[in-house]
C-alpha positions in Angstrom: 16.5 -8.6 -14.9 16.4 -5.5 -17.1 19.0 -2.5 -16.2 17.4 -0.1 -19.3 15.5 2.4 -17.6 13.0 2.8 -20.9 10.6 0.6 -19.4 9.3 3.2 -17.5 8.0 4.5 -20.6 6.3 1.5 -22.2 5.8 3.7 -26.1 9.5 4.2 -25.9 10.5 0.4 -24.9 13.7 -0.9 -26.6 12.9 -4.1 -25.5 12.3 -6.6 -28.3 10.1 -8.8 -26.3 7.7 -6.6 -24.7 7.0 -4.7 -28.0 4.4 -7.1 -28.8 3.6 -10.9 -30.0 6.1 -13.9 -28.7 6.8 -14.2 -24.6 6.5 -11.3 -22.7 4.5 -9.4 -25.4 1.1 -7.7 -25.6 -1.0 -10.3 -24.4 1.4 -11.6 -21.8 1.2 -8.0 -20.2 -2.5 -7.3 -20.4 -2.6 -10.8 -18.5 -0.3 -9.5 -16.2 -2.0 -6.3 -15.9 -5.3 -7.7 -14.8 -3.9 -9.8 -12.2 -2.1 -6.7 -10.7 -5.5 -5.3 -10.7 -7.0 -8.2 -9.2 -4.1 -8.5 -6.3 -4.5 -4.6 -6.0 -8.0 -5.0 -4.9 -7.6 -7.7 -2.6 -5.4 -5.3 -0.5 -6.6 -2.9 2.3 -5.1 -0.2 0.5 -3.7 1.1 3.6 -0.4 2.3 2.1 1.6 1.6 4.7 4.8 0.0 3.6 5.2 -3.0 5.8 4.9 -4.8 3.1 8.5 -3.4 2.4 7.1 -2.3 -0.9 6.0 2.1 -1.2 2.4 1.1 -1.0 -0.1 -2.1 -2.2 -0.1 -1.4 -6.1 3.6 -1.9 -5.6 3.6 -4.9 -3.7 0.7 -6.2 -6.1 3.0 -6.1 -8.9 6.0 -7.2 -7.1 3.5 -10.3 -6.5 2.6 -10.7 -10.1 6.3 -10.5 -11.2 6.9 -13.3 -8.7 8.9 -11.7 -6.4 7.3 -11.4 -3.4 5.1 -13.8 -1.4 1.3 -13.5 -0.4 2.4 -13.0 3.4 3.6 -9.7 3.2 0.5 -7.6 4.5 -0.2 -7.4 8.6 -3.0 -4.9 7.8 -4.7 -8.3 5.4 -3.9 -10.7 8.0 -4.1 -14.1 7.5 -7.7 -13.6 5.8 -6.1 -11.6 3.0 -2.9 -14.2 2.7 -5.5 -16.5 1.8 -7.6 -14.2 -0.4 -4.3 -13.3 -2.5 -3.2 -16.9 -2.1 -6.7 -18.1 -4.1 -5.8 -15.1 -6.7 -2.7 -17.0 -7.7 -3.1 -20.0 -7.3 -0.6 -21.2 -4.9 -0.7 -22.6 -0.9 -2.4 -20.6 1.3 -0.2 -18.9 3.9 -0.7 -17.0 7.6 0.8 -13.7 6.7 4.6 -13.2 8.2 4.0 -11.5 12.0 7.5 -10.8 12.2 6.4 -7.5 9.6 3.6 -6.6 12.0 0.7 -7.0 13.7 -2.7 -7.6 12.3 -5.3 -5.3 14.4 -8.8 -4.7 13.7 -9.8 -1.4 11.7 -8.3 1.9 13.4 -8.6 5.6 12.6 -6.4 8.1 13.5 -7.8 10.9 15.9 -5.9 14.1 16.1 -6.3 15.7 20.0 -6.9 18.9 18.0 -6.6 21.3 21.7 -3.0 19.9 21.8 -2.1 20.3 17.8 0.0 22.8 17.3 -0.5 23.1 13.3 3.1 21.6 12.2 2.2 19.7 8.9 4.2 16.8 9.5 0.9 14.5 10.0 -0.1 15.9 6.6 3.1 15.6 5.1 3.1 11.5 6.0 -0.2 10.6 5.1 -0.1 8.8 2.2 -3.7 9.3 1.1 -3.8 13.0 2.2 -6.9 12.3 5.2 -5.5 15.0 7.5 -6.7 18.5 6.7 -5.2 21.8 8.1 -3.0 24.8 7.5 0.3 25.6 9.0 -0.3 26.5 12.2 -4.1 26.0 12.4 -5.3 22.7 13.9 -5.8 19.8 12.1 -8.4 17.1 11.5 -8.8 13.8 10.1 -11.3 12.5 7.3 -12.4 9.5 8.8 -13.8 8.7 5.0 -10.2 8.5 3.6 -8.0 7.7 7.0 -6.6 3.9 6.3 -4.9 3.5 9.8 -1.4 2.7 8.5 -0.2 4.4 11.5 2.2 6.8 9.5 1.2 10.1 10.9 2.0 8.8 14.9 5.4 8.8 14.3 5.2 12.1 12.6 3.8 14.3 15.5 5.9 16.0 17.5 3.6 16.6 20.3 2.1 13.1 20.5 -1.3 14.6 19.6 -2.0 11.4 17.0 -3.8 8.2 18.7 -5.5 5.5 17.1 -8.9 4.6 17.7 -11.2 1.8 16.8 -13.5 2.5 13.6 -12.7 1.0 10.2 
């Protein structure tokens, strides 16, 4: 595994074998590329981190790299577990319950009488589907809401639940 930190900025690489031609070179990461993109899409892009990775373009990679399985995602269930499974080429898999439970499409509804405009919700939403102003009420965008859950937690006054919808 590489410890050099210039990977994260790919025109500044010092690695010999990534700089193009031979293993691990050019084509070798475009391949790699497009089956991140391909794994990506696959995902329910809820962004909610039981996966144990910060979100599903992370885990995609971590996939592609090879180190992590297809069974990570609850919010895919076993239907995804298979979809990634197909992607890659390997054994089809349930996905691992012990990182969650898979549960039909849900939106978050904020009880806006009982919101008393702290942020927090906003601030833990990872695709920004909660609108409002310190102390005003908020609402959520049922357009962009993914269900991960995140804000629950985050409310102070238990004004978050989750409803069927997605």
């Amino acid at each position: 595994m590489r410890t050099s930190n210039c990977c994260r900025w790919p025109k500044r690489c010092e690695h010999a074998d990534l700089r193009g031609g031979g293993p691990g070179g050019t084509a070798e990461r475009r391949q790699v590329s497009d089956l991140v993109e391909r794994l990506d899409r696959l995902l329910p892009q809820t962004q909610c981190g039981q996966c144990g990775f910060d979100g599903c373009r992370p885990y995609a990679e971590a996939m592609a790299r090879g180190e992590a399985g297809i069974d990570h995602c609850p919010p895919g269930g076993d239907a995804g577990a298979r979809a990634l499974a197909k992607a890659l080429g390997v054994a089809p898999q349930p996905y691992d319950r012990s990182r969650g439970t898979h549960k039909p499409g849900e939106l978050a509804f904020i009880v806006e009488a009982d919101c008393i405009g702290c942020t927090k919700c906003i601030q833990a939403c990872p695709v920004d589907a909660i609108l409002g102003g310190p102390k005003h009420m908020h609402t959520v965008l049922d357009d962009l809401c993914t269900g991960c859950e995140l804000c629950v937690p985050a409310c102070p006054v238990d004004c978050i639940v989750m409803q069927a919808g997605a």
